[in-house]
N, CA, C and O atoms as CSV, one atom per row, in Angstrom:
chain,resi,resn,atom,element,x,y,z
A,1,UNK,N,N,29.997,23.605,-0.420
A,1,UNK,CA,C,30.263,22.305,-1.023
A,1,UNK,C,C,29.054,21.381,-0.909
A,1,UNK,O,O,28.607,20.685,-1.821
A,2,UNK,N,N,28.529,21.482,0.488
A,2,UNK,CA,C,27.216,20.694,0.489
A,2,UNK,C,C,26.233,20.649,-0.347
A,2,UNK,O,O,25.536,19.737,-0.791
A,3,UNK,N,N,26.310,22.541,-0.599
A,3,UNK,CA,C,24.745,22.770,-1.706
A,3,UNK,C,C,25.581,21.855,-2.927
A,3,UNK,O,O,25.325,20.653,-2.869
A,4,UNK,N,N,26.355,22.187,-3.807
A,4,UNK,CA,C,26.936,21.250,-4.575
A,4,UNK,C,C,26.412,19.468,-4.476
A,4,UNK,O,O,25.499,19.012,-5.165
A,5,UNK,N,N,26.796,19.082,-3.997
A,5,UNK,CA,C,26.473,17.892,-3.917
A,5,UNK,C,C,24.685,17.524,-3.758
A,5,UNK,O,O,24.014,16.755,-4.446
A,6,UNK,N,N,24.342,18.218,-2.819
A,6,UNK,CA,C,22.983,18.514,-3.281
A,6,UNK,C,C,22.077,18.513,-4.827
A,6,UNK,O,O,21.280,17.848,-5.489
A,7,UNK,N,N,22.737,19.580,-4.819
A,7,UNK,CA,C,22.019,19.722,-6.544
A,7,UNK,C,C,22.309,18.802,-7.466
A,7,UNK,O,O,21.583,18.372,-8.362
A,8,UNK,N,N,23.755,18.435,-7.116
A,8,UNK,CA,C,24.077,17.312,-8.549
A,8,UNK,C,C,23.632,16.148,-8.081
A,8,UNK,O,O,23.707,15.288,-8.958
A,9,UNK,N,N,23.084,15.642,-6.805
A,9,UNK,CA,C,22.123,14.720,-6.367
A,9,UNK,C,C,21.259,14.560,-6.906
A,9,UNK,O,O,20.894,13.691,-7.698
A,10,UNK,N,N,20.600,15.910,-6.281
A,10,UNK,CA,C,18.774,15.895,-7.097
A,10,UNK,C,C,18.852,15.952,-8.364
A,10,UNK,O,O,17.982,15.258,-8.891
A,11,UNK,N,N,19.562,16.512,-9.128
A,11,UNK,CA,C,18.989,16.769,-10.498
A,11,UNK,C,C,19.831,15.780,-11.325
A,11,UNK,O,O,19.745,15.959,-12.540
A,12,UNK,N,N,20.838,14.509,-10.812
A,12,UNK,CA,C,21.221,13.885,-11.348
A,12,UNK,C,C,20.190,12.567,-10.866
A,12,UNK,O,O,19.755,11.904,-11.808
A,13,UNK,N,N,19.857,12.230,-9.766
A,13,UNK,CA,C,18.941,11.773,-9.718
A,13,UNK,C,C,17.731,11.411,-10.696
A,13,UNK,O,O,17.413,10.553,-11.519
A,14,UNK,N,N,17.207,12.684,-10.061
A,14,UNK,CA,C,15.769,12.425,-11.062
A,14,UNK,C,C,16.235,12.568,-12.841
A,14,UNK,O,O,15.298,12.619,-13.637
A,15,UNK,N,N,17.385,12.616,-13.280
A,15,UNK,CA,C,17.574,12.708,-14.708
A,15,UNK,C,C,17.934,11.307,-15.079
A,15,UNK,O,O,18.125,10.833,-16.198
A,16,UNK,N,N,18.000,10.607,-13.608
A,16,UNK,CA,C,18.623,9.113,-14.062
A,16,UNK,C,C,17.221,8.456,-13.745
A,16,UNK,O,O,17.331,7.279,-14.087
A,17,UNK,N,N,16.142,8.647,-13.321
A,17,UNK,CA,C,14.828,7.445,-13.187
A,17,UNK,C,C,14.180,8.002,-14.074
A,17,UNK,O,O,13.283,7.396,-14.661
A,18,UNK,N,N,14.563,9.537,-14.417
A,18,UNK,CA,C,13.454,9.662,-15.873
A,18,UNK,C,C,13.963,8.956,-17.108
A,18,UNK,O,O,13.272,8.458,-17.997
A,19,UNK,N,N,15.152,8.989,-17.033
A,19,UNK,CA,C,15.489,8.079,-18.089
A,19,UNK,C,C,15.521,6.394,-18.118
A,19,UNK,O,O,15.654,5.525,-18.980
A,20,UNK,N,N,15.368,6.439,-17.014
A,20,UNK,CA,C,14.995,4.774,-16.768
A,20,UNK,C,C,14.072,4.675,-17.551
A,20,UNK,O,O,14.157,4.293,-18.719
A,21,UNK,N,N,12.690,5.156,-16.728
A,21,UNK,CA,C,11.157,5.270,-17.215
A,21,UNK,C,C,11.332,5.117,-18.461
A,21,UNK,O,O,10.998,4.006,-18.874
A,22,UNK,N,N,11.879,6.083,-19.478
A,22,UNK,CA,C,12.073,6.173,-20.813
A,22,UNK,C,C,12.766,5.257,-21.817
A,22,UNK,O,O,12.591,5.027,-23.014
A,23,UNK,N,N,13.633,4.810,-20.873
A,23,UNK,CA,C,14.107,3.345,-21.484
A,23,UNK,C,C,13.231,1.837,-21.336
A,23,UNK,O,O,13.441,0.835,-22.020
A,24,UNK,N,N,12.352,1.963,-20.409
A,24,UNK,CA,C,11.086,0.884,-20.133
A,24,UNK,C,C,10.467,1.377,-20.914
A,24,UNK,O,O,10.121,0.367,-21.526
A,25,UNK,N,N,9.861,2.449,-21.597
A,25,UNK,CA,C,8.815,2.869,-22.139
A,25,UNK,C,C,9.265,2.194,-23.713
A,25,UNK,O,O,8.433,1.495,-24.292
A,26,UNK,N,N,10.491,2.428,-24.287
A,26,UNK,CA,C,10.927,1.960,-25.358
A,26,UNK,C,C,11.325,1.064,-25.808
A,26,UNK,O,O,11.626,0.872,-26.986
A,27,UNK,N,N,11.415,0.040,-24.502
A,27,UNK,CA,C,11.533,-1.378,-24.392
A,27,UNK,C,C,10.201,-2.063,-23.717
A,27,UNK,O,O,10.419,-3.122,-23.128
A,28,UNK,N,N,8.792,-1.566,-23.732
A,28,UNK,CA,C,7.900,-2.026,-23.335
A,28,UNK,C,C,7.546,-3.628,-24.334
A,28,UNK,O,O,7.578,-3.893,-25.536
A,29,UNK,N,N,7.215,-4.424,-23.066
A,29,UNK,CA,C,6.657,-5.747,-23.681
A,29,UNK,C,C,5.428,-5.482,-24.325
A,29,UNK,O,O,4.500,-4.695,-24.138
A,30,UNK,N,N,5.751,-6.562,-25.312
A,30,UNK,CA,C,3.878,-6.819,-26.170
A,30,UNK,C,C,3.136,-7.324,-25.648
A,30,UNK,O,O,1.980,-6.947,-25.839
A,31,UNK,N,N,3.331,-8.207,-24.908
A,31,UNK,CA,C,2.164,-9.336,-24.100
A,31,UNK,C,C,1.391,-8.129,-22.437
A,31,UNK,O,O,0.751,-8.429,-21.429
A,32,UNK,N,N,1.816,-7.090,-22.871
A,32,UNK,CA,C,1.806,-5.928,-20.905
A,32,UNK,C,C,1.227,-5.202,-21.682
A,32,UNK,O,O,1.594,-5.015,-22.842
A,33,UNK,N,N,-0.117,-4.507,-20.960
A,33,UNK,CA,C,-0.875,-3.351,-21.295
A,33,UNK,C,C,0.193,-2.462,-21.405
A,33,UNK,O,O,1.138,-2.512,-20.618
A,34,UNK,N,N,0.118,-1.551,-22.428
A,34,UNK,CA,C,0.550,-0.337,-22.638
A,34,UNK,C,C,0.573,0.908,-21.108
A,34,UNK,O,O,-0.132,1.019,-20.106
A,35,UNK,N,N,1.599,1.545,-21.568
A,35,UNK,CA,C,1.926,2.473,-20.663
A,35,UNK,C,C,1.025,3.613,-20.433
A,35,UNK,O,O,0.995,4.504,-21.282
A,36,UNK,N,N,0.085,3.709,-19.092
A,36,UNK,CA,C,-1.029,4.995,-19.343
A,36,UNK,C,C,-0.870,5.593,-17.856
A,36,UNK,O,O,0.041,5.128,-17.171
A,37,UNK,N,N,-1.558,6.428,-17.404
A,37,UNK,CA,C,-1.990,6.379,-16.145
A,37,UNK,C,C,-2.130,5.859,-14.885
A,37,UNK,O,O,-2.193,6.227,-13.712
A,38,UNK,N,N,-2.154,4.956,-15.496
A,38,UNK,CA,C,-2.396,3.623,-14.214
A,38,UNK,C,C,-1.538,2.816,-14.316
A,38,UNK,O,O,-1.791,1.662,-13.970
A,39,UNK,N,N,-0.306,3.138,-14.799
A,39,UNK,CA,C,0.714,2.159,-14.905
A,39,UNK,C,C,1.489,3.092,-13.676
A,39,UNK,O,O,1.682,4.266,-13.995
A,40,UNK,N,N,1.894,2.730,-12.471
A,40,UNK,CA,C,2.800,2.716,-11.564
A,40,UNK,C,C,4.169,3.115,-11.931
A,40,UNK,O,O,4.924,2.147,-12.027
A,41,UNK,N,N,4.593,4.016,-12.114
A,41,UNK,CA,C,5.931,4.645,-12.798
A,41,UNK,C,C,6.873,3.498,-11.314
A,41,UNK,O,O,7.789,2.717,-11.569
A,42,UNK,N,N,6.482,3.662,-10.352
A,42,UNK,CA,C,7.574,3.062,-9.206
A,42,UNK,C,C,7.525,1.656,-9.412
A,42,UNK,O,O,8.588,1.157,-9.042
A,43,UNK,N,N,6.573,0.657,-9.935
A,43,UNK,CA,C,6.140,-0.868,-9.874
A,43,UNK,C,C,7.276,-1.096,-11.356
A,43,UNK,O,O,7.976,-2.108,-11.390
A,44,UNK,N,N,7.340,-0.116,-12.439
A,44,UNK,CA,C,7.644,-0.187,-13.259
A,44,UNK,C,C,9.140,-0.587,-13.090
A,44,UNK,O,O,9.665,-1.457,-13.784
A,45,UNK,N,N,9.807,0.129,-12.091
A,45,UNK,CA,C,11.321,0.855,-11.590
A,45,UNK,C,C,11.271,-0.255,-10.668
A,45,UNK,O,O,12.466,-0.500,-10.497
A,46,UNK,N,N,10.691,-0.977,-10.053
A,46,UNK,CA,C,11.055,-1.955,-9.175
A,46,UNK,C,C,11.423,-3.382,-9.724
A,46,UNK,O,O,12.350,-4.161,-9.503
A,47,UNK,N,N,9.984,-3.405,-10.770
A,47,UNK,CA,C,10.302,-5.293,-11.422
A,47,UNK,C,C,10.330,-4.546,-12.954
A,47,UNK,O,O,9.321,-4.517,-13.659
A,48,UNK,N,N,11.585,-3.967,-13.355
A,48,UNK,CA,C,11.165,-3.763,-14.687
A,48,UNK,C,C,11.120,-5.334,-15.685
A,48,UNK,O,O,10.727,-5.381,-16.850
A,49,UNK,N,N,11.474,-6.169,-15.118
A,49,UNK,CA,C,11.078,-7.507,-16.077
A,49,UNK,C,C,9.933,-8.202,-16.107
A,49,UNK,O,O,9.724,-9.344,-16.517
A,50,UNK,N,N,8.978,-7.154,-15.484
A,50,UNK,CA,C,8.040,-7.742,-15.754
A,50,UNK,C,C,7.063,-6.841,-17.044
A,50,UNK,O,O,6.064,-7.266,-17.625
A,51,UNK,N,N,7.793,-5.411,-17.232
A,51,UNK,CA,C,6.917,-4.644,-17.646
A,51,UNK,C,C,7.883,-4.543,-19.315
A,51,UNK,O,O,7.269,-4.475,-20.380
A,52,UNK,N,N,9.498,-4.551,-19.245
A,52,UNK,CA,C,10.221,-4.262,-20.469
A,52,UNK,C,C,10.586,-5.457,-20.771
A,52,UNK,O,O,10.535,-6.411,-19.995
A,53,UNK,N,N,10.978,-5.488,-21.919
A,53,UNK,CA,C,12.149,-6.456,-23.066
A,53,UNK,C,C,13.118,-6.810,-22.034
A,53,UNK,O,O,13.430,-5.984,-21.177
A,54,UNK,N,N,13.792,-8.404,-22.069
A,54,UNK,CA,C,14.640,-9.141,-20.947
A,54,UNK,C,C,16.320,-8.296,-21.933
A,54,UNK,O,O,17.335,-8.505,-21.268
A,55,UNK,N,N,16.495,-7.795,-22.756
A,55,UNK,CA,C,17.514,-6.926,-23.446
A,55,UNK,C,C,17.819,-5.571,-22.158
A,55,UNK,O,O,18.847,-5.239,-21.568
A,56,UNK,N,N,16.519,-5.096,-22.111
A,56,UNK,CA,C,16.703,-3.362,-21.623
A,56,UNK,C,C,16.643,-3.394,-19.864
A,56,UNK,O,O,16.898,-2.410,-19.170
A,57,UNK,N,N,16.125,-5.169,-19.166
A,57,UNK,CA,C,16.400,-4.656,-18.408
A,57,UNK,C,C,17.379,-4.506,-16.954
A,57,UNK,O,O,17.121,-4.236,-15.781
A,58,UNK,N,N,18.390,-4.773,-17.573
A,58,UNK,CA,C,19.713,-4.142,-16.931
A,58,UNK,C,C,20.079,-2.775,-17.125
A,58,UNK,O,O,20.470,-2.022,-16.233
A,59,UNK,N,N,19.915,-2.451,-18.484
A,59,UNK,CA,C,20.446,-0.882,-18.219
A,59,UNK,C,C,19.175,-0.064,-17.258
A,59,UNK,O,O,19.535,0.932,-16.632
A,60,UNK,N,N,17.851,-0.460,-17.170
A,60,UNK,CA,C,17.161,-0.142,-16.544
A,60,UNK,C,C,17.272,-0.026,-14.790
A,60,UNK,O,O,17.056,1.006,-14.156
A,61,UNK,N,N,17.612,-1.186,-14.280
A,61,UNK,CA,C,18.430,-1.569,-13.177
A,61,UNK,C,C,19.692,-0.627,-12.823
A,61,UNK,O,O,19.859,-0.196,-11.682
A,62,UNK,N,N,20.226,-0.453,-13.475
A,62,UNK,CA,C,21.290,0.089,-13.411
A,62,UNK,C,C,21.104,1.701,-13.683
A,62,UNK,O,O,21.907,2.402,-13.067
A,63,UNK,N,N,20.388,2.217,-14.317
A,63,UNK,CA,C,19.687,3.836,-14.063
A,63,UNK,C,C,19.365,3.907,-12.784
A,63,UNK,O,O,19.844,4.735,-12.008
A,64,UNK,N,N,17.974,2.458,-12.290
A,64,UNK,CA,C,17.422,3.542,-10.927
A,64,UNK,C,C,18.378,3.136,-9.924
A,64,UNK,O,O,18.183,3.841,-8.933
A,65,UNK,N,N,19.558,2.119,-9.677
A,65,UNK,CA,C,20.108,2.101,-8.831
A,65,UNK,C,C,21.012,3.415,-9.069
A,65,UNK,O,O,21.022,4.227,-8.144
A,66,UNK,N,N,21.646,3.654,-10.028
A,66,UNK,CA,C,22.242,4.900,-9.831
A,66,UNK,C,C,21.293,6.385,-9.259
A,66,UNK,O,O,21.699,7.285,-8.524
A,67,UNK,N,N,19.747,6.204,-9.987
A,67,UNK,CA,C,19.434,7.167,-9.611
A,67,UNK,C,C,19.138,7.752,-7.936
A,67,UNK,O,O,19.228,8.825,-7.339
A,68,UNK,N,N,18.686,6.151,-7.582
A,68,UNK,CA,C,18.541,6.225,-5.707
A,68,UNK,C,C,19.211,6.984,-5.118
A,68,UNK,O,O,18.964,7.938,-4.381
A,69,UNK,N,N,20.903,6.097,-5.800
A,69,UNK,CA,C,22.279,6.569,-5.074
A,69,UNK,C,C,22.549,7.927,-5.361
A,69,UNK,O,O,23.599,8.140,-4.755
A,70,UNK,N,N,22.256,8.833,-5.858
A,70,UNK,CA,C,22.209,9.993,-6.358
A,70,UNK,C,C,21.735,10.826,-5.331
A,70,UNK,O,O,22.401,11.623,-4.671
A,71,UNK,N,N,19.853,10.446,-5.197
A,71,UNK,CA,C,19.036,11.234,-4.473
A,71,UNK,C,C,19.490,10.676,-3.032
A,71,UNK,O,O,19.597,11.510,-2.133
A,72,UNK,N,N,19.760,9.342,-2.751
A,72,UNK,CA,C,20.322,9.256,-1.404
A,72,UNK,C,C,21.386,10.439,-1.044
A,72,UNK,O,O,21.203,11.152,-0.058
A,73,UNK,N,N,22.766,10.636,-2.105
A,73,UNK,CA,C,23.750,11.433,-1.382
A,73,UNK,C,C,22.926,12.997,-1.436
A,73,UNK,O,O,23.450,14.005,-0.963
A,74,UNK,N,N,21.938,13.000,-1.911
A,74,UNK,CA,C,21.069,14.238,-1.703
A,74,UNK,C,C,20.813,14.673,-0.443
A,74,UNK,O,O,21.017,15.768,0.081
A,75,UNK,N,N,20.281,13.545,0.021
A,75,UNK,CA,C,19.391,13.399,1.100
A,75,UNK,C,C,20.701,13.383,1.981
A,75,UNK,O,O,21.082,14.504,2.316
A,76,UNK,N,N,21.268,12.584,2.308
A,76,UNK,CA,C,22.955,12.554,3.168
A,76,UNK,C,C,23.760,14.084,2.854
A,76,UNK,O,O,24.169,14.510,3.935
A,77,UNK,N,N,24.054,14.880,1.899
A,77,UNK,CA,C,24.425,15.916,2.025
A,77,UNK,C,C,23.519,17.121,2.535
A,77,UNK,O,O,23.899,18.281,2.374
A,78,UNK,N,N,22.638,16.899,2.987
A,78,UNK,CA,C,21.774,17.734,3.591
A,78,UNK,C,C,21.468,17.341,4.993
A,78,UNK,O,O,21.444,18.150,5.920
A,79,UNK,N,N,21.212,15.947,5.123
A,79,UNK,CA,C,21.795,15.869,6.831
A,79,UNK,C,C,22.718,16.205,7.582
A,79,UNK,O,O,22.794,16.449,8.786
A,80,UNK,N,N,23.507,16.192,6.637
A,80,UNK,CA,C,25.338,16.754,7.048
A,80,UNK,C,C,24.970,18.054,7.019
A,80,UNK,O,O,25.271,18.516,8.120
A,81,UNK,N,N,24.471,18.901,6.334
A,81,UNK,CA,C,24.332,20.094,6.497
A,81,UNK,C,C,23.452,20.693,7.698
A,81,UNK,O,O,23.757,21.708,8.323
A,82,UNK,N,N,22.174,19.813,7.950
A,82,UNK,CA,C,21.535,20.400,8.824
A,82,UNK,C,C,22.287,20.037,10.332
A,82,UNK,O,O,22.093,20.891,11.197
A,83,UNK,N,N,23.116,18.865,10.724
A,83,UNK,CA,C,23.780,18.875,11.688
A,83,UNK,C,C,24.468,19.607,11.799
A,83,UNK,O,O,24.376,20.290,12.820
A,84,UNK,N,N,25.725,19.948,10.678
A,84,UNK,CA,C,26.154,21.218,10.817
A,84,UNK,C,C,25.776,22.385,11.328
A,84,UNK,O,O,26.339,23.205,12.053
A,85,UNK,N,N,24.783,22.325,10.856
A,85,UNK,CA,C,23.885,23.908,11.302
A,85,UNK,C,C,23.627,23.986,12.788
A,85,UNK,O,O,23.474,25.073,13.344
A,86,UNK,N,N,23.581,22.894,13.397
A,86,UNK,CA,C,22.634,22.230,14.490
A,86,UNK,C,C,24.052,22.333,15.479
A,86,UNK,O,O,23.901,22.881,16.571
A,87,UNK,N,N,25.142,21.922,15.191
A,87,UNK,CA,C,26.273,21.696,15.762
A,87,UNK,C,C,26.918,23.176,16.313
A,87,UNK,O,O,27.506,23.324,17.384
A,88,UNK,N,N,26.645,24.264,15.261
A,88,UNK,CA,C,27.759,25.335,15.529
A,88,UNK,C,C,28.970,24.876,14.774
A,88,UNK,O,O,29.762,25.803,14.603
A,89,UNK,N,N,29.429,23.519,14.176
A,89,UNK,CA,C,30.658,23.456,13.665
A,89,UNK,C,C,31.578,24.211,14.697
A,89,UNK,O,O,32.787,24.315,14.487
């Protein structure tokens, strides 16, 4: 059950900040350098009002908080597991 929760962690996770990213990218402001290299994918995910349209960014907000909470129960179903392991159960 653990690996379960695991996986649909991680890979729900990272399917929810890539799509963040992708929703900043398509709601990028005109007055903000364009999106390259040197644009901070995490600075992006932190103040997206400073980087997207004041429209996109709540659903933006609302991706990476889901996505955290995702990779957090990742991270929490695998502590549980390694105590388990650690415990003998």
């Amino acid at each position: 059950m653990t690996e379960a929760i695991f996986l649909v962690g991680l890979l729900g996770g990272i399917a929810s900040l890539v799509a963040a990213i992708g929703v900043a990218r398509q709601n990028w402001r005109r007055d903000v350098a364009p999106f390259s290299r040197h644009t901070s994918s995490f600075k992006v995910l932190a103040r997206p009002g400073s980087y997207a349209s004041a429209t996109a960014v709540g659903s933006i907000r609302a991706l990476t908080a889901i996505g955290y909470g995702l990779l957090g129960a990742a991270i929490l179903s695998l502590g549980y597991q390694l105590l388990a392991d650690l415990g003998g159960r």
